[in-house]
C-alpha positions as CSV (number, residue, x, y, z in Angstrom):
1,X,45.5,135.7,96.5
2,X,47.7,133.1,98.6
3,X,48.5,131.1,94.7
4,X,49.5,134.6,93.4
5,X,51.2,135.8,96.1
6,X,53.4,132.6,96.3
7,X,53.9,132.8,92.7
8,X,55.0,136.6,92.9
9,X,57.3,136.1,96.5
10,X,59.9,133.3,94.8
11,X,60.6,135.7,92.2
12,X,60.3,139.3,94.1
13,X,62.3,137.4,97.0
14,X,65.3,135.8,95.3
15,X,65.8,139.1,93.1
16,X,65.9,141.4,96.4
17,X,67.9,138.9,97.4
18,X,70.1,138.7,94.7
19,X,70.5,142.6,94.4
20,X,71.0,143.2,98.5
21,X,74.3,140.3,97.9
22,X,75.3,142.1,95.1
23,X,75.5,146.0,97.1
24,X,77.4,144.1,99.4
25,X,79.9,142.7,97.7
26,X,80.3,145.8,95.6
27,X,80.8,147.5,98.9
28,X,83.5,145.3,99.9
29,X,81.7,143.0,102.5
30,X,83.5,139.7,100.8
31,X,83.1,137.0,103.9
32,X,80.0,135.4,105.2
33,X,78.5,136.8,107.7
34,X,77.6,140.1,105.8
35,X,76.5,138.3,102.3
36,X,73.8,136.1,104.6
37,X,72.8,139.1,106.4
38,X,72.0,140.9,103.5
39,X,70.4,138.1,101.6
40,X,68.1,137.9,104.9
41,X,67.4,141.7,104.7
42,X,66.2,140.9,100.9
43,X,64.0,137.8,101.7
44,X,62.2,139.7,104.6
45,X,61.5,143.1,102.3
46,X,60.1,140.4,100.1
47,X,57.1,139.9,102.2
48,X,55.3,143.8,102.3
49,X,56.0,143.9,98.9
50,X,54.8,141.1,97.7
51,X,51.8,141.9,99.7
52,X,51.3,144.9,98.1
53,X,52.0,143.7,94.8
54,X,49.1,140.6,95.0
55,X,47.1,143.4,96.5
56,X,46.9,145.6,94.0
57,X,47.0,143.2,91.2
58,X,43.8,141.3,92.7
59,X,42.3,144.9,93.1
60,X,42.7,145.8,89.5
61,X,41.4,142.2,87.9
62,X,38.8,141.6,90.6
């Protein structure tokens, strides 16, 4: 489960990631601080999610 959950966090992380900059630059947050705090917010939801993800995926093909 580690190989698939690494496999599953570099593509769940950087598209959270991607999507949390996005919300704040449409809201207007246009300097540094709040882009790398949201980016952060998106990499750490990564990691339940990810979890769950592997989870249930090993569950259904185990």
């Amino acid at each position: 489960m580690n190989r698939l959950a690494g496999i599953l966090f570099s593509l769940i992380s950087t598209t959270l990631m991607g999507t949390a900059v996005v919300v704040a630059l449409t809201m207007g947050q246009d300097t540094l601080k709040p882009i790398l705090v949201s980016a952060a917010i998106g990499f750490i939801a990564a990691f339940p999610i990810t979890w769950y993800i592997a989870k249930k995926i090993m569950e259904e093909f185990a």
